[in-house]
Structures are given as structure tokens and as C-alpha cells.
C-alpha positions in Angstrom: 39.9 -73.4 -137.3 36.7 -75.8 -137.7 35.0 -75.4 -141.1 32.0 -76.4 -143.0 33.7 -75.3 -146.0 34.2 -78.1 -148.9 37.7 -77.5 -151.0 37.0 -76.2 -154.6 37.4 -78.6 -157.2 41.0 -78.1 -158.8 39.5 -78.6 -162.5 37.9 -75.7 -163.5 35.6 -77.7 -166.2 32.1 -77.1 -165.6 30.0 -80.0 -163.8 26.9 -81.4 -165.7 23.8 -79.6 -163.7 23.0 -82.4 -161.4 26.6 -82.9 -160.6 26.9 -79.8 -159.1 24.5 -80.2 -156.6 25.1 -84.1 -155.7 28.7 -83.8 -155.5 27.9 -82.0 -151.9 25.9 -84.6 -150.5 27.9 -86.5 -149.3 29.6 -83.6 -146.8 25.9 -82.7 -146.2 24.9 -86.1 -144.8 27.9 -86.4 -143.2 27.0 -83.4 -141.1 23.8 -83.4 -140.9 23.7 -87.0 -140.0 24.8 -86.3 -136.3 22.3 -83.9 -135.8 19.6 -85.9 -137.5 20.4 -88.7 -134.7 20.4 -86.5 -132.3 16.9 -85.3 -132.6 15.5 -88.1 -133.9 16.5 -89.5 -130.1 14.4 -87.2 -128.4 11.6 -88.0 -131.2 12.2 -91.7 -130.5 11.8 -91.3 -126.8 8.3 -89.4 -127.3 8.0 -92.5 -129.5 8.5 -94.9 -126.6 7.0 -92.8 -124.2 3.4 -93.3 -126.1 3.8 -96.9 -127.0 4.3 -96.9 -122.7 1.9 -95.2 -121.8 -0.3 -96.2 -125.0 -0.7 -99.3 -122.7 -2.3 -98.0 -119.6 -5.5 -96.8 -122.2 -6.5 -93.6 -124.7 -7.0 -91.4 -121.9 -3.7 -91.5 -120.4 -2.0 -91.1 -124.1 -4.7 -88.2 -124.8 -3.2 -86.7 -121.2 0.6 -87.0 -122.3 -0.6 -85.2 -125.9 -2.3 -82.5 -124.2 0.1 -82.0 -121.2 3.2 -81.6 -124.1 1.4 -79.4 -126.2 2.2 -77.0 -123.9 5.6 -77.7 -123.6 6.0 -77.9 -126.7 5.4 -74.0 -127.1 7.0 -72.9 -124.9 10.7 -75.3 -126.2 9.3 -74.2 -129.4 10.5 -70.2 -128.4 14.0 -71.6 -126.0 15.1 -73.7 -128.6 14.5 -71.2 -131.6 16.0 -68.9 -129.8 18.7 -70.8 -129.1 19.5 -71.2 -133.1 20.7 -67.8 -133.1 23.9 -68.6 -131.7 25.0 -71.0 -134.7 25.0 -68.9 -137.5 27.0 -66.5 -135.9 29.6 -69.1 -134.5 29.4 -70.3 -138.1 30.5 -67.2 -139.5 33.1 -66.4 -136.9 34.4 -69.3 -138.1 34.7 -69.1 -142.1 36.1 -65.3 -141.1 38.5 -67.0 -138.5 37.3 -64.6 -135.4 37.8 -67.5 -132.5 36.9 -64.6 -129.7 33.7 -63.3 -131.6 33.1 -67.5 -131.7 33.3 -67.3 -127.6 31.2 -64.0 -127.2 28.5 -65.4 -129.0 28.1 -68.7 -126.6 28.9 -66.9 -123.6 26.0 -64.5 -123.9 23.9 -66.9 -125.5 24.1 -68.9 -122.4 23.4 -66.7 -120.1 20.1 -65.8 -122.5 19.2 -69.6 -122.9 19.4 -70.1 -118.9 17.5 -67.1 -118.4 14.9 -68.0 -120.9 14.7 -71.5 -119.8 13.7 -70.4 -116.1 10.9 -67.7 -117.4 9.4 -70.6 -119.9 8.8 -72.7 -116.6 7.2 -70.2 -114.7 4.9 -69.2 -117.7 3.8 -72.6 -118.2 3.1 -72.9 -114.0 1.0 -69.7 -114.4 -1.0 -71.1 -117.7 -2.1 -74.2 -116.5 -5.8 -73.3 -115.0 -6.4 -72.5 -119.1 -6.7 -76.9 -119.3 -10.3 -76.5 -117.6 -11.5 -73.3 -120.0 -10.0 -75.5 -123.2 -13.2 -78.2 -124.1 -10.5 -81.2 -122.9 -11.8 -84.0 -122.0 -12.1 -83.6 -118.0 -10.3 -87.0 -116.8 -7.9 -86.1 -119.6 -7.0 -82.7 -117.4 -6.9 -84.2 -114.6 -4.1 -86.6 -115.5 -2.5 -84.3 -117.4 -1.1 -81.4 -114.7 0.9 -83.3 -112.5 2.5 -84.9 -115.6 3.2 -81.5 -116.9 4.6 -79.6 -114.0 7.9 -82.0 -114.1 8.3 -81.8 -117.6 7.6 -77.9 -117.6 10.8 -78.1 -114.7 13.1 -80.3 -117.6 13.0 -76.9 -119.8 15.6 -75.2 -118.0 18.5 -78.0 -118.7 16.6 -78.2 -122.2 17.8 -74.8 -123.2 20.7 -75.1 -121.5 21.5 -77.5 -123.6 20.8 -76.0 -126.6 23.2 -73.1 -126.1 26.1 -75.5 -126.2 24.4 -77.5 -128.9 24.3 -74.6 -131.1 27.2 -73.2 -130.5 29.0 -77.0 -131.3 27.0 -77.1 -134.5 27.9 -73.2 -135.8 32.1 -75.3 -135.2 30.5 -78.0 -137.7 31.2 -80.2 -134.6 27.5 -82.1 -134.7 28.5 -85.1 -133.6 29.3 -84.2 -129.5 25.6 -83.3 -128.7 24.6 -86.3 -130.5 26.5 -88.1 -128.0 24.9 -86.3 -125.4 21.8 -86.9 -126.4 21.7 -90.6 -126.9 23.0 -91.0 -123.6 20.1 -89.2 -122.1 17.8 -90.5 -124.4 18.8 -94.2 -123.0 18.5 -93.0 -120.1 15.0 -91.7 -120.2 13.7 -95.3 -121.9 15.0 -97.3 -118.5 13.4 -94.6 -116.2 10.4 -94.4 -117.8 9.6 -98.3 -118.4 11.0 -98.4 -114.6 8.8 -95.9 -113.3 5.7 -96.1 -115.9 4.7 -100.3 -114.8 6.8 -99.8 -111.4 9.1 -102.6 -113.0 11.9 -104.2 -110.7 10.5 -102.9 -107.6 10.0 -99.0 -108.6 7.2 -97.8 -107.7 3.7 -97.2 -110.2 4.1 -94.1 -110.8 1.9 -94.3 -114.6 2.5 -90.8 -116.7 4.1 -89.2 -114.1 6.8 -91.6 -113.8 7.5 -90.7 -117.4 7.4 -86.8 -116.9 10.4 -87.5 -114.0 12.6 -89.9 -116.5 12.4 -86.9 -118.7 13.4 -84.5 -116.3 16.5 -86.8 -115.1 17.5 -87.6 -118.6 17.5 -84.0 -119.3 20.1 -82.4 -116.5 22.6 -85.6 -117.5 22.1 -84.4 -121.2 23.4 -80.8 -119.9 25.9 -82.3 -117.6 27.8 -84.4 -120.3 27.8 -81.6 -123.0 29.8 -79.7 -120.8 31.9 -82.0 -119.7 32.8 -83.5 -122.8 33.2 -80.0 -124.5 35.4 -78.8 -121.7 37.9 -82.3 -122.0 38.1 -81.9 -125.3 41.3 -79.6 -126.2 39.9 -78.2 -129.5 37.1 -76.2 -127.7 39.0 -75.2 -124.5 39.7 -71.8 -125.7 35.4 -71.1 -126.7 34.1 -72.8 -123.5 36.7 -71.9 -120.8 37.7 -68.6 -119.1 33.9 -66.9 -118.9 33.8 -63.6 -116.8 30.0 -63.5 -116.5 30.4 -60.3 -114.3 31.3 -58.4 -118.3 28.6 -59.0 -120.8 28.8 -56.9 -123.9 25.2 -54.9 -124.8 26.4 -55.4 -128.3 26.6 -58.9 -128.1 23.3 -59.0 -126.3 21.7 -57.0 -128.7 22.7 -59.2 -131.7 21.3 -62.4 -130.2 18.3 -61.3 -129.1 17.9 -59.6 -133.0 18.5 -62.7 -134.1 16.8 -65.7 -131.3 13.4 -63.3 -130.9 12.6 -63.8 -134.5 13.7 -67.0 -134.7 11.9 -68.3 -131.7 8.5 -67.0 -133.3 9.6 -68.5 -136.0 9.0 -71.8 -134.6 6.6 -70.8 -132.6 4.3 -69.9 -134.8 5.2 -73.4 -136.3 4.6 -76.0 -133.7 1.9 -73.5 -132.2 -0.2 -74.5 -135.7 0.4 -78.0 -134.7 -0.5 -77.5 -130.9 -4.0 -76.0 -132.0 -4.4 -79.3 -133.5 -3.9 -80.5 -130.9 -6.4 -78.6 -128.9 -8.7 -78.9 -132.0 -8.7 -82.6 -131.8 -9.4 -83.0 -128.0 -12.5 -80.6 -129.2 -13.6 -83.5 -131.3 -13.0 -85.8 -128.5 -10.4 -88.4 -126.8 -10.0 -90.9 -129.5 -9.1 -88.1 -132.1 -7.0 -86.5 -130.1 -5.6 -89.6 -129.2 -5.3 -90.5 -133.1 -3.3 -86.8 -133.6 -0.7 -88.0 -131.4 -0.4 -90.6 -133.1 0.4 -89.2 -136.5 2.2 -86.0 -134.6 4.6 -88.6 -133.1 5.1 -90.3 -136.3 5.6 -86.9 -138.8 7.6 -85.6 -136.0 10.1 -88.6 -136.7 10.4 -87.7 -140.1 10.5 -84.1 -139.6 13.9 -84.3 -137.4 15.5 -85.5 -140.9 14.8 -82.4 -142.8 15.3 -80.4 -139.3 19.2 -81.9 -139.6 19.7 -80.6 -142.8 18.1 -77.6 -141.7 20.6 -77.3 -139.6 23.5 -78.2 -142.3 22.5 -75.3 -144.5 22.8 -73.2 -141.6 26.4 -74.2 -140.5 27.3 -73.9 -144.4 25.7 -70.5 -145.7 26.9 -69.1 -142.4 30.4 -70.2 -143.5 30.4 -68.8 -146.8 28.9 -65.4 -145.5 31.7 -65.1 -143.6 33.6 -65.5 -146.8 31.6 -63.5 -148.5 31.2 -66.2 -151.5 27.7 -65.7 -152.5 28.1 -67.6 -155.9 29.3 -70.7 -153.5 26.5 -70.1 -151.3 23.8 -70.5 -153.4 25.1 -73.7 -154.8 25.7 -75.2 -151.7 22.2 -74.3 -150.1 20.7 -75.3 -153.5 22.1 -78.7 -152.9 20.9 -79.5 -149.6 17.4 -78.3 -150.8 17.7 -81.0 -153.6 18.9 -83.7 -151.5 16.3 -82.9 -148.9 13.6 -83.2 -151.8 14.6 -86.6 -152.6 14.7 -87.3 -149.1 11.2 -86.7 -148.5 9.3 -87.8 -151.4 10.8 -91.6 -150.2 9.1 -90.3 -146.8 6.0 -89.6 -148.3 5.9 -92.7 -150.1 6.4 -94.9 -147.1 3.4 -93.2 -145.2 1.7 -94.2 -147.9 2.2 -97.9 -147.7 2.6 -98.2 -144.2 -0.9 -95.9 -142.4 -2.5 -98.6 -141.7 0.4 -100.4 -139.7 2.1 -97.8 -138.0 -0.8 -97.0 -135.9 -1.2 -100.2 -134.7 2.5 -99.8 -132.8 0.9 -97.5 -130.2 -2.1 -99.5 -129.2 -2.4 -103.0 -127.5 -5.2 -104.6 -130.4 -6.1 -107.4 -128.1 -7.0 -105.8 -125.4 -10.7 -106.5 -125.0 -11.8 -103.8 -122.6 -10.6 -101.2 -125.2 -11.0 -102.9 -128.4 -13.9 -100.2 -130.0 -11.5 -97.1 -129.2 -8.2 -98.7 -130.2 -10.1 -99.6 -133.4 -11.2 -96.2 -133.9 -8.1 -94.3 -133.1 -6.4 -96.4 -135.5 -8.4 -96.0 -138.3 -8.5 -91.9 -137.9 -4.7 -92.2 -137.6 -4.4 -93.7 -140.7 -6.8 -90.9 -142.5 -4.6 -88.3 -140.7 -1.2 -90.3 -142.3 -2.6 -90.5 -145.7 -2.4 -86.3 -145.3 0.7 -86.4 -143.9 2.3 -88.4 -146.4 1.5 -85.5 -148.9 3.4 -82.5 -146.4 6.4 -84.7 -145.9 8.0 -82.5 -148.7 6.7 -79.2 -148.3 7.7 -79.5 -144.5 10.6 -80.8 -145.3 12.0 -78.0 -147.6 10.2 -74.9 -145.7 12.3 -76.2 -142.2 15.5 -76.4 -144.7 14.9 -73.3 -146.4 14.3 -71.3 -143.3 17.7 -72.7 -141.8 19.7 -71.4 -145.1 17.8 -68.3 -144.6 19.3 -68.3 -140.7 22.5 -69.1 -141.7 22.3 -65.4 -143.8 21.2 -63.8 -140.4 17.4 -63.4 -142.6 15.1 -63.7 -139.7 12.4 -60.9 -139.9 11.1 -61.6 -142.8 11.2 -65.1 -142.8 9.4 -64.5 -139.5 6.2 -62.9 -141.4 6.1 -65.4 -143.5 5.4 -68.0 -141.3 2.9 -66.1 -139.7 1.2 -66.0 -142.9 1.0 -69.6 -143.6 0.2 -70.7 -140.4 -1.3 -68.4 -138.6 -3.3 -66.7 -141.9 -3.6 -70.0 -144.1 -3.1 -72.5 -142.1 -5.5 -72.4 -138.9 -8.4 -70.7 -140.4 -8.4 -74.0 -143.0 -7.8 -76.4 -140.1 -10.2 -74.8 -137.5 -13.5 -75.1 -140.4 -12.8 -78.2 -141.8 -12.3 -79.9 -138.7 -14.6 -78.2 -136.6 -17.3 -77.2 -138.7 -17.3 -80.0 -141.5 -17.5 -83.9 -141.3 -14.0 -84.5 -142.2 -13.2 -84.1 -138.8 -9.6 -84.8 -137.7 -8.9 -84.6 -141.3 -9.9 -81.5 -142.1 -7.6 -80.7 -139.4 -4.4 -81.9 -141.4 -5.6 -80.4 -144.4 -5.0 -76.8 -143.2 -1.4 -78.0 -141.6 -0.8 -79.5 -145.4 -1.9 -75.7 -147.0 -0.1 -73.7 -144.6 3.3 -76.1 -144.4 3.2 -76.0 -148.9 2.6 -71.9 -148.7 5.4 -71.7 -146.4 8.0 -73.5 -148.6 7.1 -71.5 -151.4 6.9 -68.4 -149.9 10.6 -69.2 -148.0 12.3 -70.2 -151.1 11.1 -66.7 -153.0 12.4 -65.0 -150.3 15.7 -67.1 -149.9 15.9 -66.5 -153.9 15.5 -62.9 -154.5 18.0 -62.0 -151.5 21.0 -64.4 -152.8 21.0 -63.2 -156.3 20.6 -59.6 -154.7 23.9 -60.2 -152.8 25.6 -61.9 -155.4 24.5 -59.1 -157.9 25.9 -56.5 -155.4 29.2 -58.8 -155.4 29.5 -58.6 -159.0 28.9 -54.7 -159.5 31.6 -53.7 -156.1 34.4 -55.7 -158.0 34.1 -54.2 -161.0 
């Protein structure tokens, strides 16, 4: 059987306070770590991706920003959906059910490739709403044929994600790193091929990115699967599927689970999106500038993402053991260690806003000196904001995976409404529209909604441990 679980210690004196926390983080890292890599691969592609096609001018990176925002929403719902299928590997696992392990990434794959097809469509149907948006118009232009291939890559996207998940709930992370890093390499050589036409490829500009995505993407799906399936320990989950028989229970328990998870993030990078949108409102260079400072939190975000994805694997474990005591320690832990984390995040946007946007933009380039000048100063006002909700993005993402990991999604799910939907956007859309701290106004409202949301998550996560643990206590007696 895999295991997230940790042995007990054998002496039963009690650990100073800190130690009981820090004495997990080193089995936290370790597998969170994999997952952290993982992601922060596709985050480093988007990274080199705009430093590419940063290079061919402001309009072309505007194009890339506004072409992925939608994209982004619609990944946003595959990929949250596709989270339900770890915690309830996870707990298969701590209870030691290996079939009720492959029921749930049997069915979840057949939801994911289902879901992945009816994202593409919908994004094909939704892109006339580009001309009735305020974008800049040669920024449209460029923008649709970029995203109709990258709309395409969705379907091996989610794909993906099924056997990702369903690796990571086995507190196996490392297998889809592999995958990913492979396709992530990949995707770097197409697109600096295709992007200049280097080496005799043709000059292909943002489009020649959108198709080393879409490449990079099917051999990401391809090598999962064949890697899971040559590896002996998961022949039994990933072998043997009679797709003809799928269980309405099973079905049922997914979807509970992956709808209101997918609006969970939804509503999440959907707050971020309307930034978007609210920046190219304000004009190229801003929205330009957003990207920039999107791209660069995004990086960060992916760390607390992997420990998100830790307390997931680990609370679903010790729900299937039914240790609540153990639970809350653990998932108290990884909060900790994710606070630390981010506070030396914060602290390095702080020192470094005025450099890191200088990475995306050629300064010496004379032609577009005045708007490389400008979108690197607003960057820099957007970083300074961002430096302050590296920790309350951090911990709401973690919290929310803990809260996962319990199978707590519906509340959780009005929650985030709430903060970003109900706190956030109203904040952003005045302030940035409406005021003269323009683009930074904008962040403001992302910083109120992202800080309500960690609060609000780690109430909730609060009240319904000690409720369990309290009902633990007054059964045994």
C-alpha cells in the first residue's frame, strides 16, 4: 500500500510546541517538492514564453496575456475538477481499498476527457466576446489564432491531470513531475524554434508558441501513461479498465466533489482574469505590465499550490484512518511551513520589483524604449502589492487543499465566492477603473479578496476538525 502517513514517534514525551509542527517538514517538502517542480515547469514555460515573445513588442505580449486569459478559465474548471480524484485515492489508500483506488481514476478519466473536449468547444464558441471586451483592437487580432491551438492543448491538459491526481492521492508526486519537465523542455525548443523561425523553421511569431504548447502537451499525456503503466506498483490501478461498466455511484461522487472544486478555482483565477481584462481597459502597456507581475506571482504561487496539494494527500490519509487528532497536527504543520515560506517570498518581491520586470523587455531597444519604460515601472507598482498577498495566497490555496483532502468542498466553495467575487472585484474594478491608482488599484482588490479568503478558509477548516475530533472523543467513550 502507498502512504502519506509518517510513523508515530515511539516516545510518548510531549514535543515543545514548535517541534511538533517542524518535525513534519521535512516529509512535507519531500512531497510536495515534486509537485512544486512540476508546476512551477509549466509556470516557467509561460515564463519563457513572454520573455520570447516579450521581444517581438508589447502588443504581441498584451495578445499572449489576453488570448490565455481565456484559457486560463476554462483549465481553471478541468483541472479543479480534476483534484477531486486525489483525495479520494488518498483515502482509499490510508483505509487500504486498492479497487475503490481504481474506481475513482477510471471514472475520473473518463470525466476529465469528457470535460477537456466541452472546455474546447466553449472557448471556440466565446471567442467573438474579444471585439465587445474594450481590447486593444491589434491586440485581438493577434490574439485568436494564437488561442484556438492552445484552446485544442486542453484536452491532453486534463487528461493529464486525471492520472496526475490520481499518482498524487498514491503519495507518488514525483512520476508527473517527470512528465512534465519533459514536456516543458520540449515546449522551450518548439517555441524559440517556431517563435524567430530559428534553424530553418519557419516565422511563425505567437502562433508558433501556441503549437509548441499544444505538442508539448499530448507527449506530457503520452509519457504519464506509459510510465505509470511500466511501472509494476501501479499495474493493478491503471490496467484492466472495462469502460463499457461505469458505476452511477462512483460518478456521482466525483462530480460532488470536482463541480465544487472546479468553481473553486474558478472563481479564483476568474478574479485574476478580470484583471486581466480590467487592465487591457486601461490600455496595452498596463495590460502588458499585469502579465508581467501575473507571470511572476504565478511562479510563487505554484509553491504554496504544492503544499496545497501535500495537505491534501495527508488529511485524506488520516481520514481514511479516522485520526482526527493527527490530522489537525499534520495540516497545522504544512500551514506553518507554508507561512514561513511565503513571508521569504514577500520579502524578495520587495527587493527585487524593479529588476524582475526588466527580464521580460529588451531595454535597448530604441523603437520601444517609452513603452518598455513604462510597463516596467507599473510592473514594479503592481509587485510592491504583490509582495504583500504572497502569504495570504499562499495559505488560502493550502488551506483550501486540507479542506479537500476532508472531502469539504461546498462550503469552501461560498467562500471563495465571497472574497473574490463579493470583496474582491468590486475593490479592483473602482480603484482601477474609476480612481488614479490605475493598475494598482487593481491588485489592491486581488490583495483584499486573496487575505479574506485565508481567513475565512482557516475558520472553516478550524471549526470542522475540532467538530470531528469532538465527535471522536464522545463515540469512544
Amino acid at each position: 500500500m502507498f502512504t502519506g502517513i509518517t510513523p508515530k514517534a515511539s516516545n510518548p514525551k510531549p514535543f515543545p510546541l514548535f517541534k511538533r509542527y517542524t518535525r513534519e517538514f521535512r516529509y512535507n517538502i519531500t512531497l510536495s517538492v515534486p509537485v512544486i517542480l512540476g508546476m512551477l515547469g509549466h509556470t516557467f514555460v509561460a515564463f519563457a514564453d513572454n520573455i520570447m515573445v516579450g521581444q517581438l513588442g508589447t502588443a504581441e505580449l498584451a495578445a499572449v496575456s489576453l488570448g490565455n486569459s481565456f484559457v486560463f478559465i476554462a483549465m481553471s474548471l478541468g483541472i479543479g475538477f480534476s483534484t477531486a480524484i486525489t483525495p479520494l485515492v488518498a483515502e482509499a489508500d490510508g483505509a487500504g481499498l486498492k479497487e475503490d483506488g481504481k474506481r475513482a481514476l477510471k471514472h475520473g478519466l473518463v470525466l476529465c476527457t469528457v470535460l477537456g473536449i466541452s472546455l474546447f468547444g466553449l472557448i471556440l464558441l466565446m471567442k467573438p466576446l474579444m471585439y465587445l471586451m474594450d481590447q486593444p483592437p491589434e491586440v485581438v487580432v493577434l490574439a485568436i489564432p494564437y488561442l484556438d491551438l492552445v484552446a485544442f492543448s486542453l484536452v491532453p491538459l486534463i487528461m493529464f491531470q486525471a492520472f496526475k491526481q490520481f499518482s498524487e492521492g498514491l503519495s507518488q508526486t514525483k512520476y508527473p513531475m517527470y512528465a512534465t519537465i519533459l514536456a516543458n523542455v520540449l515546449n522551450i525548443i518548439l517555441n524559440y524554434l517556431l517563435i524567430f523561425g530559428s534553424f530553418g523553421f519557419p516565422k511563425l511569431g505567437i502562433v508558433g508558441a501556441a503549437i509548441g504548447t499544444l505538442i508539448s502537451r499530448f507527449v506530457m499525456l503520452a509519457f504519464l501513461w506509459i510510465l505509470l503503466n511500466k511501472k509494476k506498483k501501479f499495474h493493478f490501478y491503471v490496467t484492466g479498465f472495462n469502460f463499457k461498466v461505469l458505476e452511477n455511484k462512483v460518478m456521482k461522487k466525483i462530480i460532488n466533489l470536482g463541480f465544487p472544486s472546479a468553481l473553486q478555482m474558478f472563481f479564483e483565477v476568474g478574479i485574476f482574469t478580470a484583471a486581466i481584462w480590467l487592465s487591457g481597459v486601461l490600455g496595452k502597456n498596463p495590460q502588458a505590465a499585469n502579465q508581467i507581475a501575473l507571470n511572476l506571482s504565478s511562479m510563487t504561487f505554484m509553491f504554496g499550490m504544492g503544499l496545497g496539494v501535500a495537505a491534501m494527500i495527508r488529511v485524506g490519509n488520516q481520514k481514511g484512518l479516522r485520526d482526527w487528532g493527527e490530522l489537525r497536527r499534520i495540516a497545522q504543520s504544512i500551514f506553518f511551513l507554508t507561512l514561513i515560506l511565503e513571508v521569504g517570498f514577500a520579502i524578495l518581491f520587495l527587493v527585487c520589483r524593479f529588476w524582475f520586470p526588466t527580464i521580460y523587455l529588451d531595454v535597448d531597444d530604441i523603437t520601444n524604449q517609452a513603452d518598455n519604460m513604462e510597463v516596467i515601472a507599473l510592473a514594479a507598482q503592481l509587485l510592491l502589492v504583490a509582495a504583500f498577498f504572497q502569504i495570504s495566497d499562499g495559505l488560502q490555496v493550502v488551506i483550501l487543499g486540507a479542506l479537500r483532502g476532508l472531502q469539504d468542498v461546498k462550503i469552501p466553495t461560498g467562500i471563495t465566492f465571497i472574497a473574490y467575487w463579493l470583496i474582491a472585484f468590486p475593490i479592483s474594478y473602482y480603484l482601477g477603473l474609476h480612481t488614479q491608482l490605475g493598475s494598482t488599484g487593481i491588485w489592491i482588490g486581488l490583495l483584499a479578496g486573496l487575505t479574506a479568503s485565508a481567513i475565512m478558509l482557516y475558520l472553516r477548516f478550524n471549526y470542522l476538525t475540532r467538530k470531528l475530533a469532538l465527535e471522536a472523543a464522545g463515540s469512544s467513550e
